[in-house]
C-alpha positions as CSV (number, residue, x, y, z in Angstrom):
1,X,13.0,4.0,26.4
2,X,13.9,6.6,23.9
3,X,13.2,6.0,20.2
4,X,13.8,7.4,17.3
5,X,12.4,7.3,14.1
6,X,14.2,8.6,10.5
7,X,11.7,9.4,7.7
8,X,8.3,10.7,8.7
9,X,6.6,8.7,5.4
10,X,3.9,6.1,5.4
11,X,5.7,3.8,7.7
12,X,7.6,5.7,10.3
13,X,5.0,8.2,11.1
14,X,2.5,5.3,11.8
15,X,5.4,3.7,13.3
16,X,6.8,6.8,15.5
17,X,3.0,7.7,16.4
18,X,2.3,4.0,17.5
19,X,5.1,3.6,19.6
20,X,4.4,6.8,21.5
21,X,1.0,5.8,22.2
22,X,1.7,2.6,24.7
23,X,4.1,5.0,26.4
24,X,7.7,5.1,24.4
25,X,9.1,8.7,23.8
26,X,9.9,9.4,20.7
27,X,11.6,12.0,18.3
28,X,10.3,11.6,14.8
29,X,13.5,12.6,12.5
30,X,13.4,14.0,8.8
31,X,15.4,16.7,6.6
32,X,12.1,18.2,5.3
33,X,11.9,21.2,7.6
34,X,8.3,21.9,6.0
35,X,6.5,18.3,6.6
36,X,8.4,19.2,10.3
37,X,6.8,22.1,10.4
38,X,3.2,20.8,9.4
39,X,3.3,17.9,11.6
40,X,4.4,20.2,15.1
41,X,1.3,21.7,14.3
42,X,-0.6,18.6,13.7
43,X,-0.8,18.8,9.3
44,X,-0.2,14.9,8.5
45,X,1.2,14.6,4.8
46,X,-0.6,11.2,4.8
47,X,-4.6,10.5,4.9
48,X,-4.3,7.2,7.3
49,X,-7.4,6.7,9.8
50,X,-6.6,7.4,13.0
51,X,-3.3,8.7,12.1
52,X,-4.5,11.9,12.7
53,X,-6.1,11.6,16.7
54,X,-2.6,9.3,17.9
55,X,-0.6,12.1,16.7
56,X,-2.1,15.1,18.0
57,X,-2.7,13.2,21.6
58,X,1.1,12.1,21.9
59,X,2.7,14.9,20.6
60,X,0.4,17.4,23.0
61,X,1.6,15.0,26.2
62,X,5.1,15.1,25.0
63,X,5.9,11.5,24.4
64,X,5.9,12.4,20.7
65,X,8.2,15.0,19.1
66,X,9.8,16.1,15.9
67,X,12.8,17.6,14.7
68,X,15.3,17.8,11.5
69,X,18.4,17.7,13.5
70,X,19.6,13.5,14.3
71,X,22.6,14.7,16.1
72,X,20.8,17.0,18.4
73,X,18.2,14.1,19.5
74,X,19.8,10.8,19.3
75,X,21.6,11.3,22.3
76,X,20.0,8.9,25.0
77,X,18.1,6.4,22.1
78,X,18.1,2.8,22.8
79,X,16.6,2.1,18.7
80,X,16.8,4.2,15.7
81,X,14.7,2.9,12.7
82,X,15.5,3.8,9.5
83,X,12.3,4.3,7.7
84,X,12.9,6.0,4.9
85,X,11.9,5.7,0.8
86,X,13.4,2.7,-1.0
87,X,12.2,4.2,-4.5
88,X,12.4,1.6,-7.2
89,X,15.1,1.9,-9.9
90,X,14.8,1.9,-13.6
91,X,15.7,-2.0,-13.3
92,X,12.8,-2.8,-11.0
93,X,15.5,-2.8,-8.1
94,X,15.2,-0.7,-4.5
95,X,17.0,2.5,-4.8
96,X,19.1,2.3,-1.3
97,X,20.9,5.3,-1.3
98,X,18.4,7.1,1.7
99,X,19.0,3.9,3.7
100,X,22.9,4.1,3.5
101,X,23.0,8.1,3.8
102,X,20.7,7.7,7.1
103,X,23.3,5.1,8.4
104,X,26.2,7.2,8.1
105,X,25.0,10.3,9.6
106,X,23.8,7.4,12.7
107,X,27.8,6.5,12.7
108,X,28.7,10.1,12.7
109,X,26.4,11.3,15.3
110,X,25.6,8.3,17.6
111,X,26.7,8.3,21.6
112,X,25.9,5.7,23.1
113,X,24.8,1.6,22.2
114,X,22.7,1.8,20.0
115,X,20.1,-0.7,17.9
116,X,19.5,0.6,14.0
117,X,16.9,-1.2,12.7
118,X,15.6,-1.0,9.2
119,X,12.0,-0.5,9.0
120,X,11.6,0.2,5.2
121,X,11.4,-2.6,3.1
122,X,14.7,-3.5,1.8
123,X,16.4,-6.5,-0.5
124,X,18.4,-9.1,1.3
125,X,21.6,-8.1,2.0
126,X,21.0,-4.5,3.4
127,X,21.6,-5.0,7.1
128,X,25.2,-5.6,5.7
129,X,25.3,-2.5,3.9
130,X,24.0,-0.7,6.6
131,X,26.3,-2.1,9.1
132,X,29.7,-1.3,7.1
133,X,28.3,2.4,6.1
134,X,28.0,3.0,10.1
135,X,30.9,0.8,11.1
136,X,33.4,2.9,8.8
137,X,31.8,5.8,10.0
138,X,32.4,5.3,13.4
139,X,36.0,4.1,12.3
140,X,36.4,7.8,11.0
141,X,35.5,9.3,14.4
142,X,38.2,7.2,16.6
143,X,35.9,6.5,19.1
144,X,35.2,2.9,20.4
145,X,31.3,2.7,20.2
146,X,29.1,-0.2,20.2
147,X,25.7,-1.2,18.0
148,X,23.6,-3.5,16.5
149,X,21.9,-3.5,13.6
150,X,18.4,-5.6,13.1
151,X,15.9,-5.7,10.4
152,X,12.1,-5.2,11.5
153,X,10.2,-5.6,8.2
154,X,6.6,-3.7,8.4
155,X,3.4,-5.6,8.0
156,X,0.8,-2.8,7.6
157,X,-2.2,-2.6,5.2
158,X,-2.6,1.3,4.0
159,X,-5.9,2.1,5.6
160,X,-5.9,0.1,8.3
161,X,-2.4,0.6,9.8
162,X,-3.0,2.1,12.8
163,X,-4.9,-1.0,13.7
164,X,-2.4,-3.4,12.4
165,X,0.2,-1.7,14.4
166,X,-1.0,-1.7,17.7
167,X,-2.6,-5.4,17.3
168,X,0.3,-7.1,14.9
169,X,-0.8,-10.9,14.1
170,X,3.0,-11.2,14.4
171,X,5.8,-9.3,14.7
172,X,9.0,-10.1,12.7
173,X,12.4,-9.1,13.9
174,X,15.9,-10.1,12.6
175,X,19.0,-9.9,15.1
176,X,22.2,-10.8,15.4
177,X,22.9,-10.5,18.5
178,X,21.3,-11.3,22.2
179,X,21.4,-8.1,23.2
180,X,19.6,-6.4,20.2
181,X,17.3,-9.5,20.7
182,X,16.3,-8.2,24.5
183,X,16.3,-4.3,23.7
184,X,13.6,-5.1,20.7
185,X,12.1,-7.9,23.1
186,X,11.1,-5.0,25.6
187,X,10.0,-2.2,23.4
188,X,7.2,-4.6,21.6
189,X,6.0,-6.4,24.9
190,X,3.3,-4.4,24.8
191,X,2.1,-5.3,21.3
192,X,1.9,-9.0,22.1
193,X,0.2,-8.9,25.0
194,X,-2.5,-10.8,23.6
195,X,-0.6,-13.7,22.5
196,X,0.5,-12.8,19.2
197,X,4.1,-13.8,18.7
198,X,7.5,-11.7,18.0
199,X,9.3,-14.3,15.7
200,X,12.9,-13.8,16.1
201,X,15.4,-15.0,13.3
202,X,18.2,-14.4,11.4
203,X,18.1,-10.6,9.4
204,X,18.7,-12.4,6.3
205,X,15.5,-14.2,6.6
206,X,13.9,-11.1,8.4
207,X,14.6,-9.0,5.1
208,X,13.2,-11.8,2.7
209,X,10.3,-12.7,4.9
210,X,8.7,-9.0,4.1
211,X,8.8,-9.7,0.2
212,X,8.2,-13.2,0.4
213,X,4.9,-12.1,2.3
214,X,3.8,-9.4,-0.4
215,X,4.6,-11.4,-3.3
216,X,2.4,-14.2,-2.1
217,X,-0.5,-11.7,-1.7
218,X,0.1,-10.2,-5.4
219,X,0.0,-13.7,-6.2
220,X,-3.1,-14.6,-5.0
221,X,-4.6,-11.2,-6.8
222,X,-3.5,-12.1,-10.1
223,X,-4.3,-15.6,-9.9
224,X,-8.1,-14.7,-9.3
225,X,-8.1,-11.8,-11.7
226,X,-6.3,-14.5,-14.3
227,X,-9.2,-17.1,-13.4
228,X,-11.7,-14.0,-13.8
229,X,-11.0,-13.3,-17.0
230,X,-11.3,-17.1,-18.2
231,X,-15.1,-16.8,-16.6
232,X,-15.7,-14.3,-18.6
233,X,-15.2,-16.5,-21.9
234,X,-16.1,-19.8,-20.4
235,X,-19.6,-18.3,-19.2
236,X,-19.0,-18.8,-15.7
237,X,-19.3,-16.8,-12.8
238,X,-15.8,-16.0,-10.8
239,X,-17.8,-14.8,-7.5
240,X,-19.4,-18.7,-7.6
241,X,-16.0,-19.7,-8.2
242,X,-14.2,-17.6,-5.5
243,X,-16.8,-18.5,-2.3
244,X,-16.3,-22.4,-4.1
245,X,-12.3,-22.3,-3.6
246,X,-12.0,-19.7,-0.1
247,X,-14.1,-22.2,1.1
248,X,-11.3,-24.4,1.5
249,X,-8.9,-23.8,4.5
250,X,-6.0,-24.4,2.8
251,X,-6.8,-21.4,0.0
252,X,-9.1,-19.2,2.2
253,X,-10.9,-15.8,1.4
254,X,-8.3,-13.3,1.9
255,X,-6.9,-11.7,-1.5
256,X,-9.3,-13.7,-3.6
257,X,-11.5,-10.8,-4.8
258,X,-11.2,-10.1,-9.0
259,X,-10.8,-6.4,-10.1
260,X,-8.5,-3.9,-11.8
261,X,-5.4,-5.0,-10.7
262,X,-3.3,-4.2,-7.5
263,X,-1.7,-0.7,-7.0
264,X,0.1,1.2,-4.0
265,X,3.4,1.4,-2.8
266,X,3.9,-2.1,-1.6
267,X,3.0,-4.9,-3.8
268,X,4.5,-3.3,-7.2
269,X,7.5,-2.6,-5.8
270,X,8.3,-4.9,-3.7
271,X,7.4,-7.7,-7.0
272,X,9.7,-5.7,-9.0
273,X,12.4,-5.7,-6.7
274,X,12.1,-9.5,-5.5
275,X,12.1,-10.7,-9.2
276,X,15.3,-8.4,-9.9
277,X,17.1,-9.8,-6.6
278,X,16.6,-13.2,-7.8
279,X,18.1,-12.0,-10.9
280,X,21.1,-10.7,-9.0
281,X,21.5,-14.0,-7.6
282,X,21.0,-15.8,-11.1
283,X,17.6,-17.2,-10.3
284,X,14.4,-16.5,-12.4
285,X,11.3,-16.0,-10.6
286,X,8.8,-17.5,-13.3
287,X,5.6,-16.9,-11.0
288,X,6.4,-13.5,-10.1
289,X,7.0,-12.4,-13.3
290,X,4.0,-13.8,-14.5
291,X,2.5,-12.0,-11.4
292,X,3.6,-8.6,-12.8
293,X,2.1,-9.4,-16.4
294,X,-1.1,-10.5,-15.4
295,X,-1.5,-7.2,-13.3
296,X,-0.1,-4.8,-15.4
297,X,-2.8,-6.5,-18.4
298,X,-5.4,-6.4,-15.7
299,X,-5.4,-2.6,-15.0
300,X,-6.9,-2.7,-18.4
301,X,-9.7,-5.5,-18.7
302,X,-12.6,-2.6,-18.2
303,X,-11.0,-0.1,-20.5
304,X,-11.2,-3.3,-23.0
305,X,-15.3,-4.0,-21.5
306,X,-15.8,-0.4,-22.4
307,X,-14.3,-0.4,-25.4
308,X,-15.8,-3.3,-26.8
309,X,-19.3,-2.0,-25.5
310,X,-18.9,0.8,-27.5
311,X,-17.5,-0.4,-30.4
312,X,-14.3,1.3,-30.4
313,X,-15.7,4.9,-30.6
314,X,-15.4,6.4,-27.3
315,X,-14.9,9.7,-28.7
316,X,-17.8,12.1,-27.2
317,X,-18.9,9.5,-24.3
318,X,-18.7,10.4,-20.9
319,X,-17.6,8.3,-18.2
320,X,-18.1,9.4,-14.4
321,X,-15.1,7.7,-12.4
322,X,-15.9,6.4,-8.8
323,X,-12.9,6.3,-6.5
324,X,-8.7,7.1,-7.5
325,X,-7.3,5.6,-4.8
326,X,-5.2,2.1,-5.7
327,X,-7.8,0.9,-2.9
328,X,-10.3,2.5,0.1
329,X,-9.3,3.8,3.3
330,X,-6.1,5.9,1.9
331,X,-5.2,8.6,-0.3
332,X,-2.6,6.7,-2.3
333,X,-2.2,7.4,-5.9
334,X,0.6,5.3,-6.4
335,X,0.3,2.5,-9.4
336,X,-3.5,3.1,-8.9
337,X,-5.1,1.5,-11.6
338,X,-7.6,4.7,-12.0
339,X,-4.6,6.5,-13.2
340,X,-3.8,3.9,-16.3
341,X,-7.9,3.6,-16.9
342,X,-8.5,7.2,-17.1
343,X,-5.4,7.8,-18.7
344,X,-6.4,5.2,-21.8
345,X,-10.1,7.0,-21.7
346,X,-8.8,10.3,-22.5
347,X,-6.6,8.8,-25.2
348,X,-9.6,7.6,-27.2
349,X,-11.2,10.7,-26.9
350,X,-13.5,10.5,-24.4
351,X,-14.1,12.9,-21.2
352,X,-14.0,12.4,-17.7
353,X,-15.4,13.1,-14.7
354,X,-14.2,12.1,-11.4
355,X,-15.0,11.7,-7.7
356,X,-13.1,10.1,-4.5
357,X,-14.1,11.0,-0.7
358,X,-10.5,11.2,-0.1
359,X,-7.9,11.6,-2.8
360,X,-9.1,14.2,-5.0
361,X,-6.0,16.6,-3.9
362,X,-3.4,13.7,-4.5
363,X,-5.2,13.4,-7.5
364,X,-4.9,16.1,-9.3
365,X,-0.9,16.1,-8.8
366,X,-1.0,13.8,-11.5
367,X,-4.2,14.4,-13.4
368,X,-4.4,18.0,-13.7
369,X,-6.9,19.6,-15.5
370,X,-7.3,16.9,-17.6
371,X,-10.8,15.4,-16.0
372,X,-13.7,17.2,-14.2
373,X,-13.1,17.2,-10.7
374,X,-16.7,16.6,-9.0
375,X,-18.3,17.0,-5.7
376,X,-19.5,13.8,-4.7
377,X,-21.0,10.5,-6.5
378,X,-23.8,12.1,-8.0
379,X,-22.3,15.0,-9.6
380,X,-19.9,12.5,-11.4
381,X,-22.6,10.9,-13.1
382,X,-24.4,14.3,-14.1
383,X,-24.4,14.2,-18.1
384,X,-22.2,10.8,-18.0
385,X,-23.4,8.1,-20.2
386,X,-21.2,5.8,-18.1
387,X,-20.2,5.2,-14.7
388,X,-17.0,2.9,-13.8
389,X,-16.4,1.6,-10.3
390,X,-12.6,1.9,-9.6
391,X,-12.1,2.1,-5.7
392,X,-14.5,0.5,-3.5
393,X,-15.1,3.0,-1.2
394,X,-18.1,2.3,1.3
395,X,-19.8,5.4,-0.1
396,X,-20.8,3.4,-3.6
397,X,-21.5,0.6,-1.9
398,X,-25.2,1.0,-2.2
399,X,-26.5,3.9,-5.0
400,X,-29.6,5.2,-5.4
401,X,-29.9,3.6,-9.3
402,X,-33.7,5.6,-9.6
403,X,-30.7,8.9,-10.1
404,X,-28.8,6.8,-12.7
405,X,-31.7,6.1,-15.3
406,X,-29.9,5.5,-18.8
407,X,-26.4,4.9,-17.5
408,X,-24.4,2.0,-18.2
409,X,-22.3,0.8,-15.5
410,X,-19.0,-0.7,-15.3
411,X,-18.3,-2.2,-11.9
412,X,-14.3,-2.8,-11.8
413,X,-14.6,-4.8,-8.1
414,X,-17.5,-6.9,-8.5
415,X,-19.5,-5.3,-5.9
416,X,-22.4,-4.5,-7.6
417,X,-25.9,-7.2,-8.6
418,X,-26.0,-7.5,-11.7
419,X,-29.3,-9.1,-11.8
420,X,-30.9,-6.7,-10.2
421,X,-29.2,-4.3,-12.0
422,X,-30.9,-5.8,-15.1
423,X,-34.2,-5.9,-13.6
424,X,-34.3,-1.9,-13.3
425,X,-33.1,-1.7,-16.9
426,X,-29.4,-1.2,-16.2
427,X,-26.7,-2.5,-18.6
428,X,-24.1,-3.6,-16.7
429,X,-20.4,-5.7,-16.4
430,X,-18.3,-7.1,-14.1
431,X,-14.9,-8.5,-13.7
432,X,-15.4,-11.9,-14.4
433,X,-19.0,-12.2,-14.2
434,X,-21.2,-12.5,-18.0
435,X,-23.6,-10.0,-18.7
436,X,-27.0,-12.5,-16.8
437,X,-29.0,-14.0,-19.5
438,X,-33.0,-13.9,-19.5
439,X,-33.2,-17.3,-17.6
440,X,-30.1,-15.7,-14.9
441,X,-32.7,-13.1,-13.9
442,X,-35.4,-15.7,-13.5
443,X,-33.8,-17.9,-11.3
444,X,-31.8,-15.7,-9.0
């Protein structure tokens, strides 16, 4: 079976890459002749692990190939995805003018039956947009050609993609048709092998069940940074809370962990865009919006810790910055909340220094040479009076503190004992979590 895959981005290089390793062929599509050009020779514009080592194996056995020219290759497919950017608008809603240009040049340059299937995340309704944009080009060749179009909604967590990809916990597909149903039926056979279901619907529901599915997580995030922040003023302690409530089947542990707020490509978007469809359809989405208010406040509940720390006067302190990246395992700057933190930092005057085993390069697109870029951990902290834990990389998991002497620290995803911390004679805060008292020491 021949595939092929329009946007070489987050999703349809892990996408194209995935399918070539159980044995599909595919020709990975895109009009940037230079990200083309970097990938034939094995340069990834995305840091994803294991990305890397699926690429290079299937494109040097030739199941996996590249090109900038759709007509020349899509002769012979069985499925094109469209996996292109969906950008949000001013308004919060998905920009879907790459998802509509891709189905027109498919109208104009397509052969043979064909299944386009929308792989990037899209508001309800697109399937039909993408159907009359091929169907009237098509019309404008003369020729009698036959296609489906389906909706495949992505389910992948940035940093462990590769993973969720080969070993889905489900697999969602839209059709409206049985024989779209049995060509998507065979190419992910070999995904499911281990039981793990492809749940066929309607593309309506398809398209709404990959928002529906985000929102709920962003939910869950800013409900336990919401309850964090309460901890803080009640006294209480929001990691007692969180192992007292994910104990509970029904709430579980996933998505429960306080911090900074959510970032990426996925979760602010795809709010924004929900909330905005419900608009459309003159419906208000209360929780969501709520949602977005409570994460958007949260990116700054350390700046605030800090600020209040130092009464207001942050002009000549130092902070050392640990991790960019809107979460570990990626090099996604995207609505990272280190961007908003640093940003308010600089604006009261004090300077920066920052470190991140992967992102550093993404970075500086949009911070410049406004910080102090630094080699590693330790060279962050050198002459900082602060240290802030942004991105929970595994590399500040555990410190060596007897390097930090005098530093106060900041820890922005709880993953840090604060006891303990206290006992070496380390001022420290949390994200819901009270600075311990005398008799928190004693008894832990």
């Amino acid at each position: 079976m021949k595939v092929i895959v329009i946007g070489t981005g987050y999703v349809g290089l892990v996408t194209g890459a995935c399918l070539a390793e159980v044995g599909t062929e595919v020709v990975c599509v895109d009009v940037n002749e230079t990200k083309i050009r970097n990938l034939e020779q094995g340069i990834l514009p995305i840091y994803e692990p294991g990305l890397e080592e699926i690429v290079t194996r299937n494109t040097s056995n030739g199941r996996l190939s590249f090109s900038t020219n759709l007509g020349a290759v899509i002769p012979g497919a069985a499925i094109a995805f469209i996996a292109v950017g969906t950008p949000p608008g001013e308004d919060g809603s998905a920009d879907l003018q790459y998802v509509l240009q891709v189905a027109r040049e498919i109208g104009q340059t397509m052969t043979d039956y064909l299944v386009v299937v929308t792989k990037s995340t899209v508001p309800v309704g697109t399937a039909v947009k993408v159907n009359r944009e091929i169907k009237q080009a098509v019309m404008q060749r003369d020729e009698l050609l036959d296609y489906d179009v389906a909706s495949n909604p992505e389910f992948l967590k940035e940093g462990a993609a590769v993973h969720d990809f080969l070993k889905p916990d489900r697999i969602v597909v839209g059709v409206n048709s049985g024989k779209s149903k049995e060509v998507l039926e065979q190419l992910y056979r070999p995904f499911v092998l281990n039981g793990r279901p492809i749940i066929f619907m309607d593309i309506a529901s398809a398209e709404m069940t990959k928002y529906a599915a985000n929102a709920m997580l962003a939910t869950k995030i800013s409900f336990i940074n919401d309850i964090a922040n309460l901890c803080d003023l009640v006294g209480a302690d929001v990691n007692m809370v969180r192992k007292g409530i994910g104990s509970d089947a029904r709430i579980g542990t996933s998505f429960i962990y306080p911090g900074i707020g959510y970032g990426g490509s996925c979760f602010p978007k795809d709010v924004k865009a929900l909330v905005k469809t419900g608009k459309e359809y003159g419906h208000t989405l209360r929780i969501l919006e709520a949602v977005e208010a409570v994460n958007n406040d949260q990116k700054l509940v350390m700046f605030d810790k800090i600020n209040s720390h130092y009464d207001g006067e942050l002009s000549g302190i130092t902070f050392g910055i640990w991790g960019l990246s809107f979460k570990p395992g990626t090099d996604d700057m995207r609505e990272a909340a280190s961007l908003v933190l640093i940003n308010a930092l600089l604006t009261a005057g004090a300077s920066v220094r920052v470190f991140d085993p992967v992102a550093m390069e993404e970075a500086k697109k949009t911070l410049g040479d406004t910080v102090v870029w630094c080699e590693d951990m330790y060279h962050a902290v050198e002459g900082a009076d602060a240290v802030v834990l942004v991105t929970e990389w595994n590399d500040f998991r555990l410190p060596d503190w007897n390097r930090m002497k005098g530093i106060v620290v900041f820890d922005g995803r709880n993953i840090y004992d604060l006891p303990y911390l206290k006992r070496k004679g380390i001022v420290a805060y949390g994200i819901g979590t009270t600075q311990p008292t005398e008799i928190d020491v004693l008894t832990k």
